[in-house]
C-alpha positions as CSV (number, residue, x, y, z in Angstrom):
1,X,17.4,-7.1,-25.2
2,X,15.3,-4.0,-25.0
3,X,16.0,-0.8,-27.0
4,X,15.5,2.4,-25.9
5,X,12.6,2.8,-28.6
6,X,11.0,0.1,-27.4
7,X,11.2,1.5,-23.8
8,X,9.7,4.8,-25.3
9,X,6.6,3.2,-26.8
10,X,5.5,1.4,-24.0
11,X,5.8,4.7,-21.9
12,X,1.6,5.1,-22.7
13,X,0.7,8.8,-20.9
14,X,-2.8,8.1,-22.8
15,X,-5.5,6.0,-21.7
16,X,-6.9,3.1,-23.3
17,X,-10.4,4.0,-25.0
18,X,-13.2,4.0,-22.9
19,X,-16.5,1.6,-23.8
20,X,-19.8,3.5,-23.5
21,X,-22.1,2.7,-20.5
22,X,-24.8,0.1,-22.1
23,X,-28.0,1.2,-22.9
24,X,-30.2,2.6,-20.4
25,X,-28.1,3.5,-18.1
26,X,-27.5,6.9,-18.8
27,X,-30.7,9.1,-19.4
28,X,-31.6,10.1,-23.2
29,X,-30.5,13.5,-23.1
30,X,-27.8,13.3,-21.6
31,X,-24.2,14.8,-23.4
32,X,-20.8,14.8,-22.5
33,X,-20.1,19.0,-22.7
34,X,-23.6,19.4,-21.1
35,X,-22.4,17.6,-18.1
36,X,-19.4,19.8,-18.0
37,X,-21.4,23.1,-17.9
38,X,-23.8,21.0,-15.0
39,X,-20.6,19.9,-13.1
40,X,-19.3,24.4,-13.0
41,X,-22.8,24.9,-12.0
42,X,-22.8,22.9,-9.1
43,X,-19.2,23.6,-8.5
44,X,-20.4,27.6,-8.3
45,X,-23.7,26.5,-6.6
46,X,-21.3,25.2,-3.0
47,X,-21.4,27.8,-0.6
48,X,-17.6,28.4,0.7
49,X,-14.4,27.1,-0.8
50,X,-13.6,23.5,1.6
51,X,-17.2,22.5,0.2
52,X,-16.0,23.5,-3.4
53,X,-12.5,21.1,-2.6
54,X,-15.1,18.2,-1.2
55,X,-17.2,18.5,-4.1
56,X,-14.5,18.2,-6.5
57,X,-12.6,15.8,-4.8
58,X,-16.0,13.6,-5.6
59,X,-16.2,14.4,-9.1
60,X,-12.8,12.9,-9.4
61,X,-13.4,9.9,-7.9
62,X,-16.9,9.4,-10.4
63,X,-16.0,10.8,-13.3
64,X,-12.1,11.5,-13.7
65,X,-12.4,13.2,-17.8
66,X,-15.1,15.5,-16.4
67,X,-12.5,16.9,-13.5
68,X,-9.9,17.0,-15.0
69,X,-12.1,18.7,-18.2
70,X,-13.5,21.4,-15.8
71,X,-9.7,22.1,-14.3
72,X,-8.4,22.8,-17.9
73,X,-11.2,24.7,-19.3
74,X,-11.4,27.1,-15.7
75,X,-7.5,26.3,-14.8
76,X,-7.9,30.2,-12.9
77,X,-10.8,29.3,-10.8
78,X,-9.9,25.4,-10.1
79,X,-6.4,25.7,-9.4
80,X,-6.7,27.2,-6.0
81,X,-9.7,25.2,-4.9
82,X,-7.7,21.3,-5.5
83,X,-4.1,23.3,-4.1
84,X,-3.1,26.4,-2.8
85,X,-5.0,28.0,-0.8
86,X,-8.0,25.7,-0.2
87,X,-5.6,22.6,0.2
88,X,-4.5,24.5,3.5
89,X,-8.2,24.0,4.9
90,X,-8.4,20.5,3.1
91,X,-5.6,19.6,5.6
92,X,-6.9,20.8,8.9
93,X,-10.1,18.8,8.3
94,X,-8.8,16.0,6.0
95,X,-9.8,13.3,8.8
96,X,-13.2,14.7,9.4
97,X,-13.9,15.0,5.9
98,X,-12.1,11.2,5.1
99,X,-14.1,8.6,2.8
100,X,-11.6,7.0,1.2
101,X,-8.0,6.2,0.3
102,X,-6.8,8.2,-2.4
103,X,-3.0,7.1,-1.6
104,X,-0.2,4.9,0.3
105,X,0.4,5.7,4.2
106,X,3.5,4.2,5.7
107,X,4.3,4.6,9.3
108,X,7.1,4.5,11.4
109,X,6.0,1.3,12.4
110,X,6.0,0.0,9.2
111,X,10.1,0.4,9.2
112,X,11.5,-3.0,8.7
113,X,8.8,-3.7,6.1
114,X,8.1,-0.6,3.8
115,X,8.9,-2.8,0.6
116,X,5.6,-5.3,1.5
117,X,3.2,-1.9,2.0
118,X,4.8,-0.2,-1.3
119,X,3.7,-3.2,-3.0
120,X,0.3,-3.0,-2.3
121,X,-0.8,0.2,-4.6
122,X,-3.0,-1.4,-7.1
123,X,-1.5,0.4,-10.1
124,X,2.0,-0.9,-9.0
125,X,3.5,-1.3,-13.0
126,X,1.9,2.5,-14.1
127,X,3.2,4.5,-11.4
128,X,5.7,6.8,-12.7
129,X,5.6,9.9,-10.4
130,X,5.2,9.9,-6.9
131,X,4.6,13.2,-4.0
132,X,5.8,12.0,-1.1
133,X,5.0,13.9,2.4
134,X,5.6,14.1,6.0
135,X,2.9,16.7,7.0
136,X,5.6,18.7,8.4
137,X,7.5,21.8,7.1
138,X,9.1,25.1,7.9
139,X,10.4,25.8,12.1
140,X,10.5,27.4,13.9
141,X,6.6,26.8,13.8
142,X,6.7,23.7,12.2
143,X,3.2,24.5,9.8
144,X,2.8,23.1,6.4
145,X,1.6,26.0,4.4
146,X,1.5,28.1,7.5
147,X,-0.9,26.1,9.3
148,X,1.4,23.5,11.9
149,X,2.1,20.2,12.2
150,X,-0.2,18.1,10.2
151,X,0.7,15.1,10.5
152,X,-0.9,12.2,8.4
153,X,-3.6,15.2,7.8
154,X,-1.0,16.3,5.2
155,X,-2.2,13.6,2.9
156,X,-4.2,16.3,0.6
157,X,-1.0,18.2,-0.2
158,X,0.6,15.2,-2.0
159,X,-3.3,14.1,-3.7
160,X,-2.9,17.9,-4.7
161,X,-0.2,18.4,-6.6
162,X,-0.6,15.3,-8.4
163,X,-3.9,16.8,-9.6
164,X,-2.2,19.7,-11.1
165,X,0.7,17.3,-12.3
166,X,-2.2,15.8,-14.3
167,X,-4.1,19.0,-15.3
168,X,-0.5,21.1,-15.9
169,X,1.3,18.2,-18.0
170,X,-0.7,15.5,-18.9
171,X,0.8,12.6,-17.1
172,X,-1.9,9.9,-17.1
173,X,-3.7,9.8,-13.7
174,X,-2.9,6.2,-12.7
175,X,0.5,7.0,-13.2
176,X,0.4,9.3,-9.9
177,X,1.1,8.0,-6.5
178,X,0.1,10.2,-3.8
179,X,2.2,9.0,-0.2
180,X,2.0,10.4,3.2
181,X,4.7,9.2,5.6
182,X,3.1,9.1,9.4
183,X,6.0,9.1,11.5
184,X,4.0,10.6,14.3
185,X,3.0,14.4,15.6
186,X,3.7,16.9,18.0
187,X,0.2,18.7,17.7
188,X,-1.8,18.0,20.6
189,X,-4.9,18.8,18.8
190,X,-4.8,16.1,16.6
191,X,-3.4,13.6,19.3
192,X,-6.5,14.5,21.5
193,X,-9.2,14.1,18.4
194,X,-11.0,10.9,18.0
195,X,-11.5,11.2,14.6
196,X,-7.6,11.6,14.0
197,X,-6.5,9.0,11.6
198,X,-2.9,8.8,11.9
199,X,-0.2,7.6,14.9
200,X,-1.3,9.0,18.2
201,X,2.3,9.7,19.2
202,X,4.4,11.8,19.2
203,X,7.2,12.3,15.9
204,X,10.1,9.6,15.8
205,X,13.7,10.7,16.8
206,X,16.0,11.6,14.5
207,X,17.9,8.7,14.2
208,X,14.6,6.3,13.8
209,X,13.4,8.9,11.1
210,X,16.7,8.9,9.2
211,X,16.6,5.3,9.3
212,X,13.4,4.8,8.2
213,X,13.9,7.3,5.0
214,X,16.7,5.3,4.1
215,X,14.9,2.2,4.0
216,X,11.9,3.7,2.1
217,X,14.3,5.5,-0.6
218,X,16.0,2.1,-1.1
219,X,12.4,0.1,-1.4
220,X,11.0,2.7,-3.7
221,X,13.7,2.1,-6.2
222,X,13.3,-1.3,-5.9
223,X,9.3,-1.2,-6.1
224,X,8.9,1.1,-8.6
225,X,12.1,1.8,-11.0
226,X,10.5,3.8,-13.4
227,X,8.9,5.9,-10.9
228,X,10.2,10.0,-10.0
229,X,9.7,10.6,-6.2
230,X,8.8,14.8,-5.5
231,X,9.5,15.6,-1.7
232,X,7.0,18.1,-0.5
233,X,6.6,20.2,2.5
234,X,9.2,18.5,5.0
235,X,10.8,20.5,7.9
236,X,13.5,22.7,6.8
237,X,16.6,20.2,8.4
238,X,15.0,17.5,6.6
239,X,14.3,19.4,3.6
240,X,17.3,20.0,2.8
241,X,19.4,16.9,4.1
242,X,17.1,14.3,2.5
243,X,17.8,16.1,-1.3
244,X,21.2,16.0,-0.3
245,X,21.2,12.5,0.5
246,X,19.6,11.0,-2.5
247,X,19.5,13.1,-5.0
248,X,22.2,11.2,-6.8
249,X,21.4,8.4,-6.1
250,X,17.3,8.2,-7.2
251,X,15.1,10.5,-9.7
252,X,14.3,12.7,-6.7
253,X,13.3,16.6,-6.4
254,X,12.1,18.9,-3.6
255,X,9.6,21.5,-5.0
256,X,9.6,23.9,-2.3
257,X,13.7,24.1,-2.4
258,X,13.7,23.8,-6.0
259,X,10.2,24.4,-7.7
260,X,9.9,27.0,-6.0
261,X,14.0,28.3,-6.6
262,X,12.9,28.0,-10.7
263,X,9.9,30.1,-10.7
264,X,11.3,32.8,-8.6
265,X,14.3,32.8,-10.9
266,X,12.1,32.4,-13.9
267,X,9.8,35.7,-12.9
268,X,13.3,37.8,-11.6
269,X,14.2,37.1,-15.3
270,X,11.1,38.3,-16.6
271,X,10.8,41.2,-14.5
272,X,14.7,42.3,-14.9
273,X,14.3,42.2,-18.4
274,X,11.1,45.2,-17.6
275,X,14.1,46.6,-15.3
276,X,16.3,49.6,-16.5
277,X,19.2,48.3,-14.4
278,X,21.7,45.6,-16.1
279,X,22.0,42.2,-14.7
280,X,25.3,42.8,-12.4
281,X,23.4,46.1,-10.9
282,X,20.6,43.9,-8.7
283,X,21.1,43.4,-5.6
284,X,18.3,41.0,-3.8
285,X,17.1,40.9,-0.3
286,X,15.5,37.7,1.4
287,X,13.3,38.2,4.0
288,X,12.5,34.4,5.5
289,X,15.3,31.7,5.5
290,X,13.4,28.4,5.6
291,X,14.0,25.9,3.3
292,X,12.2,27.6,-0.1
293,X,14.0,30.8,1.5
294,X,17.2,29.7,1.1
295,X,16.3,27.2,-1.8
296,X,15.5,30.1,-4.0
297,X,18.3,31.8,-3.0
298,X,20.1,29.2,-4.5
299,X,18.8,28.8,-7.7
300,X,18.7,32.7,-7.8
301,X,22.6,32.6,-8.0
302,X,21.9,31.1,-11.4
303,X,20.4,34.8,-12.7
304,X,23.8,36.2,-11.7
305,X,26.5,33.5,-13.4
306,X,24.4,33.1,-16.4
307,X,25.6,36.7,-16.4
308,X,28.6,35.9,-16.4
309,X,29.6,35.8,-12.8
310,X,31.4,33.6,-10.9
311,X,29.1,32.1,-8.0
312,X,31.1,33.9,-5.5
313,X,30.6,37.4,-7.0
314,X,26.9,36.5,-7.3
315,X,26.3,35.2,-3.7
316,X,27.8,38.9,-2.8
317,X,24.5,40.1,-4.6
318,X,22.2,38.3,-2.3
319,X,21.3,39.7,1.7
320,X,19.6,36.7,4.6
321,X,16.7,38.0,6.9
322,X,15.6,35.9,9.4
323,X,13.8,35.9,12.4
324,X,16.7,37.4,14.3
325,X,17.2,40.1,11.3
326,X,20.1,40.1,8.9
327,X,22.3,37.3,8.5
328,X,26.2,38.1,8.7
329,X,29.4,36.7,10.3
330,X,29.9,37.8,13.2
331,X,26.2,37.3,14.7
332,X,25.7,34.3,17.2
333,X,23.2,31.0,16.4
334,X,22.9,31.1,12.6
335,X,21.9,27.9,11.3
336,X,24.5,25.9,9.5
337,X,22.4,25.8,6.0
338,X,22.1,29.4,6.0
339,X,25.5,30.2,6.5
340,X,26.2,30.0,2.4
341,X,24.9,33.3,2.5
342,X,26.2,34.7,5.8
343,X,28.0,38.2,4.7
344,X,31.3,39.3,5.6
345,X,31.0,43.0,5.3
346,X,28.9,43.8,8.0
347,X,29.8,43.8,11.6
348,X,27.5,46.4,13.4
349,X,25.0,45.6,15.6
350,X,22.5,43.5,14.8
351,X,20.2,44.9,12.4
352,X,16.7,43.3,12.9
353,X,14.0,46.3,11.5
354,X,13.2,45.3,7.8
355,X,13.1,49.2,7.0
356,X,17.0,50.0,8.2
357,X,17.9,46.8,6.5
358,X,16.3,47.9,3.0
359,X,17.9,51.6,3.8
360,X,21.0,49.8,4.6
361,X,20.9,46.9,1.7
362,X,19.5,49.2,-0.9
363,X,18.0,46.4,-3.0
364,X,16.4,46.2,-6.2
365,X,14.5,43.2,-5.5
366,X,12.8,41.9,-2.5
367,X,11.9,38.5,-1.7
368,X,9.6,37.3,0.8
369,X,9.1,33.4,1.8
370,X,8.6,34.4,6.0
371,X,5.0,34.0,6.5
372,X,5.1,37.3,8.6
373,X,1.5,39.3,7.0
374,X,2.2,42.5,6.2
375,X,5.5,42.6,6.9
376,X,6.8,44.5,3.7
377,X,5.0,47.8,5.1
378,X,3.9,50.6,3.3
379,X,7.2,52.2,4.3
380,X,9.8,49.6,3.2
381,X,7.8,49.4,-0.3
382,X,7.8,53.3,-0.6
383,X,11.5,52.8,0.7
384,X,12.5,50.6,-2.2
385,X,10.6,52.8,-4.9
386,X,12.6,55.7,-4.0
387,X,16.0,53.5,-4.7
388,X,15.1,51.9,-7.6
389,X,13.0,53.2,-10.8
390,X,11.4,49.4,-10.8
391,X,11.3,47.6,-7.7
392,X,11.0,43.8,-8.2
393,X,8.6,42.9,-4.9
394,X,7.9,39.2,-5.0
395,X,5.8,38.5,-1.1
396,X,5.8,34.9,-1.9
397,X,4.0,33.2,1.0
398,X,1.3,30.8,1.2
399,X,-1.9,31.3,1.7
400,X,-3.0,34.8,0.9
401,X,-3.1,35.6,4.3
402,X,-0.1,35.2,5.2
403,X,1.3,37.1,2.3
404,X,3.9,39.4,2.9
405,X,2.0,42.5,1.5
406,X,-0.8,42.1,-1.3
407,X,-0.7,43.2,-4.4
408,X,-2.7,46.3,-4.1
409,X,-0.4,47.8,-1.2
410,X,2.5,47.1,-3.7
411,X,1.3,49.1,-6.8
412,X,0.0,52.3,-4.4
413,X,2.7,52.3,-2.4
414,X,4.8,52.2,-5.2
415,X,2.8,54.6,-7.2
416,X,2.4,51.8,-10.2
417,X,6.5,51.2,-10.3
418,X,6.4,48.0,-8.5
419,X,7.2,44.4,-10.6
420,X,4.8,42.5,-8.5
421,X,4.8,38.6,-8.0
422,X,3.1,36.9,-5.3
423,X,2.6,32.9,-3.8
424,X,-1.0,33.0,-3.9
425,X,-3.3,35.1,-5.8
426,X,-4.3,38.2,-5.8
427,X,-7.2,40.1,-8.2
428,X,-6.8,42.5,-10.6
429,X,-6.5,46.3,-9.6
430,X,-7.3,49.3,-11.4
431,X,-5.2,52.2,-10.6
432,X,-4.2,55.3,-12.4
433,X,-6.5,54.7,-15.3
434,X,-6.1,50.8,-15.8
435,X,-6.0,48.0,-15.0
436,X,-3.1,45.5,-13.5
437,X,-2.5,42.7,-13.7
438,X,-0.4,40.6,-10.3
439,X,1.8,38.2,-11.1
440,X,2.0,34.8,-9.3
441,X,5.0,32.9,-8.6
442,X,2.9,29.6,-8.6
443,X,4.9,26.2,-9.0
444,X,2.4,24.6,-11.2
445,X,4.7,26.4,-14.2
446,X,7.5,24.6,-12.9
447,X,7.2,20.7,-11.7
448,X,4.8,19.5,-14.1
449,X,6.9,20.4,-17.3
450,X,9.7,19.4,-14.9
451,X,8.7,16.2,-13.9
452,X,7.2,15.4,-17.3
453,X,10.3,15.5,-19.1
454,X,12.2,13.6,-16.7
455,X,9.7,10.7,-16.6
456,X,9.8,11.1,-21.0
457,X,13.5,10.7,-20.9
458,X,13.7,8.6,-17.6
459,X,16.4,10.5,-16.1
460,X,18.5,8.7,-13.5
461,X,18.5,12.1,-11.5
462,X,17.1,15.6,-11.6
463,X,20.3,17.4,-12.0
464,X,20.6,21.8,-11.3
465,X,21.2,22.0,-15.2
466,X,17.5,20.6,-15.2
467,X,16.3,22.5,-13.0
468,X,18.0,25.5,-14.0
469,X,16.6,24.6,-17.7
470,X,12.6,24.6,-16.4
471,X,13.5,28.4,-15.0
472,X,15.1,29.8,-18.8
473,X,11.9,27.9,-20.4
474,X,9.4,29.8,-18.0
475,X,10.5,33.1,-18.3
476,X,11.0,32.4,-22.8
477,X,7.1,31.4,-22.6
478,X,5.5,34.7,-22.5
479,X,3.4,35.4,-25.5
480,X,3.9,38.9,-27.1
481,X,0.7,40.1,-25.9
482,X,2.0,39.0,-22.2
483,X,5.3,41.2,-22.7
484,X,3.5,44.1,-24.4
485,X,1.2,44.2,-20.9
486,X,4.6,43.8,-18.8
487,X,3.3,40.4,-17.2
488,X,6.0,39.2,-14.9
489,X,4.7,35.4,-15.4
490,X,2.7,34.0,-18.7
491,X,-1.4,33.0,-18.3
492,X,-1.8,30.2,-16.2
493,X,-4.8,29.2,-18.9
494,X,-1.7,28.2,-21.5
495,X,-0.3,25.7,-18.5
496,X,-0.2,22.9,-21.0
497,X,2.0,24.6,-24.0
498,X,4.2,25.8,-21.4
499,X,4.9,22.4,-19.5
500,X,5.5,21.1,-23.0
501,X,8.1,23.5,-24.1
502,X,10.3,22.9,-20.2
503,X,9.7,18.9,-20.7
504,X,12.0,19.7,-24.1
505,X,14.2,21.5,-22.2
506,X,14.7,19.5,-18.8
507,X,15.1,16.6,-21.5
508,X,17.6,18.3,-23.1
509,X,19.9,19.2,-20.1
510,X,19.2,15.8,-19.2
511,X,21.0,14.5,-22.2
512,X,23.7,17.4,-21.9
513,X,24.0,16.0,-18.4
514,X,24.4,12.1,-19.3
515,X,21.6,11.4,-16.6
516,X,18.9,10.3,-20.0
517,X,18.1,6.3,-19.9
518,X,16.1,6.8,-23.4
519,X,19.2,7.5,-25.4
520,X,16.0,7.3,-28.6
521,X,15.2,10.9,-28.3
522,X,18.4,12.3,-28.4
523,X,18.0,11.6,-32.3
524,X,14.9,13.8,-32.4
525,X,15.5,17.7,-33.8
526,X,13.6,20.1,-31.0
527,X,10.9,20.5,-33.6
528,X,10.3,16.3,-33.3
529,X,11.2,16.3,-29.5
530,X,8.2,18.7,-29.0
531,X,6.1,16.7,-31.1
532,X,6.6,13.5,-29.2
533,X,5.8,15.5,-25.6
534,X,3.0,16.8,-27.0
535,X,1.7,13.6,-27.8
536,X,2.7,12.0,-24.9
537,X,0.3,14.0,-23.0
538,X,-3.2,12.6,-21.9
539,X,-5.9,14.4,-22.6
540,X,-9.3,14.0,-20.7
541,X,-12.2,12.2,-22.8
């Protein structure tokens, strides 16, 4: 019979050592960290940032330490070239720029034998964490990071993220499995180009779709039992029906509903701790209701009842804006997942002007996840800064340019009082005799510590205490030097001590949860429990 212990050693994140090439075939001269400094070089050298992706993409696939050496050692300048915002770009022209498989594709019309196609991946007994996509996220405009249906073209989002899984928490490369599901698309565009590479139909029904997920959930498992599944950018219906669905069942976890849920709540802790008001006193507005809208909203009930509210009195702390305006009871056609936080003490008109709803709502934090540029105006940031001594702005949508407001409207408008957070980056601004620093609500904080410590303690689920416990680890990581500058979120450059300290946490709630198959560690003090993450972490060679 197998221990636990024994499961826990053969759980290798490090690679076996590497042979040198034999003689001759590498040139006299040539050196490891000189290569590194050649690889930047030509990295810098590529004219716009699609070419930077393609060039990197290639370093990967030829030399794998080099990439992922470059990512950690310039984690400000790579990060947004391999994911956000580059990846959005990567997408559009993924079957243009194609030269090889990086990952699985399954297609609708593989239902009926998903099992025989999941068995094909080459590193079948390593795989341990898998991002699964559809290529198709957030109605009404159906756009994956703001940019439409995608179809099979979403492949790059999942090869992504496992990038940064890799770079932000050390899980060994062969232990990721990028998958795109193709269950068709509705964008003509693609359907008309002849260098399209995935179904040239149109998106299965419902019913074929639920079907077919419930057939590849089941054959995963079976596949690959060691492995934790990451759903990523699915329509919002689907979003949040699919989590629902299997979350108890499989080690599954949707990072736009929940990643992105624990970094918000991670950076409203942060910033309400910069924040004169008490915890009971904050009142947030939501402006966008998609899946991460109300996913975040969600998790955000968490900063109220670890307050000590009950999750009734917290929901009365949080406002909806949609496309039609406020959320409340009494207005017509308001989706069924977004009714948690219809409220019941309005019943005007509808209210559909973001400025009388911030008048009205008087918030002390505002939240955007619409994709509307520019929508928190110059007026509804002045607005909030004459209501609140610091008001906590977080325009959280992807890409840049579909930010809500950047970060240098929010600090003039605000006259420097804002507590600034945004999706994508921003540069640093000097105003009144400094300069600031933005703060970025990025997800690479959260799912590689996250997914990390559930793969080290093979969890049976990802439970909301683990989630929950990835948030409270975030917002405990800022160095004193961080605090003392009034950074919202810590350097992404300390990604890898920060992933390291959440993996002991999510492997704690884990074990306060019951949901731990490597019953070993629970014997470790935190002190030891670090020690073995940290060592379980792959370094590049």
């Amino acid at each position: 019979m197998t221990s636990a212990a024994d499961g826990i050693q053969k759980l290798k994140l490090e690679p076996q050592p590497k042979q040198p090439p034999a003689e001759g075939l590498l040139p006299p001269a040539f050196s490891r960290d000189i290569h590194l400094q050649r690889a930047l070089l030509q990295l810098r050298s590529k004219a716009s940032d699609i070419e930077k992706y393609i060039y990197l993409s290639q370093l990967k696939d030829t030399d794998e330490d080099i990439f992922y050496k470059l990512c950690l050692a310039n984690m400000n300048e790579i990060t947004p070239l391999i994911y956000t915002p580059t990846v959005g770009d990567a997408c559009l022209q993924y079957s243009r720029n194609f030269r090889r498989p990086e990952g699985l594709f399954i297609s609708i019309r593989d239902k009926g034998r998903i099992g025989t196609i999941l068995r094909n991946w080459p590193a079948i007994d390593e795989a341990r964490i898998s991002v699964v996509t559809d290529g198709k996220s957030f109605p009404p405009r159906s756009r994956i990071l703001g940019l439409g249906d995608l179809g099979l073209n979403g492949m790059p989002i999942a090869i992504g993220k496992l990038s940064l899984y890799v770079a932000g928490a050390g899980i060994r490369p062969s232990s990721t499995l990028p998958i795109t599901l193709d269950l068709g698309t509705n964008n003509q565009t693609f359907l008309n180009d002849p260098l399209y590479l995935g179904l040239r139909q149109e998106r299965a029904p419902e019913g074929e779709y639920d079907e077919f997920m419930e057939e590849f959930m089941t054959e995963m498992s079976r596949v690959y039992p060691k492995l934790l599944v990451q759903f990523e950018d699915f329509s919002t219906n689907h979003a949040f029906s699919f989590l629902s669905r299997f979350r108890h069942r499989f080690p599954l976890f949707n990072d736009d509903i929940q990643g992105t849920g624990a970094v918000v709540l991670a950076g409203l802790v942060s910033a309400a701790r910069l924040s004169p008001l008490q915890p009971h006193e904050h009142r947030i507005l939501f402006y966008g209701a998609g899946s991460a809208g109300i996913g975040v909203a969600n998790q955000l009930l968490s900063f109220f009842t670890l307050n000590g509210m009950t999750k009734e009195e917290a929901r009365s702390h949080i406002w909806i804006v949609d496309s039609k305006g406020l959320i409340y009871d009494d207005r017509d056609h308001v989706a069924e997942y977004k009714k948690v936080f219809s409220r019941n003490d309005y019943s005007g008109p509808p209210m559909t002007d973001l400025l009388d709803i911030v008048e009205y709502v008087r918030p002390t934090a505002l939240m955007g996840l619409s994709t509307v540029k520019g929508a928190f105006t110059e007026a509804v940031i002045r607005r909030m800064a004459s209501q609140t001594p610091r008001p906590i702005i977080f325009p959280l949508s992807n890409p840049s340019q579909l930010s809500e407001c950047t970060f240098s409207e929010a600090l003039r408008a605000s006259g420097g009082s804002v507590l600034f957070a945004s999706g994508s980056p921003f540069p640093e601004e000097n105003f009144a005799g400094r300069t600031w620093e933005p703060g970025q609500g990025n997800n690479m904080y959260i799912f590689p510590g996250l997914g990390l410590g559930s793969i080290l303690c093979r969890a049976s689920s990802v439970t909301d205490s683990m989630v929950e416990a990835t948030a409270i680890g975030l917002a405990n990581s800022l160095s004193s030097d961080e605090r003392a500058l009034e950074l919202v979120y810590p350097r992404l450059q300390r990604i890898r001590e920060i992933s390291a300290h959440i993996a002991v946490r999510v492997i704690r709630a884990a074990q306060a949860a019951d949901v731990d198959r490597s019953s070993e560690l629970r014997k470790l003090s935190d002190e030891e429990l670090l020690g073995f993450v940290q060592e379980k972490m792959w370094t590049p060679q």
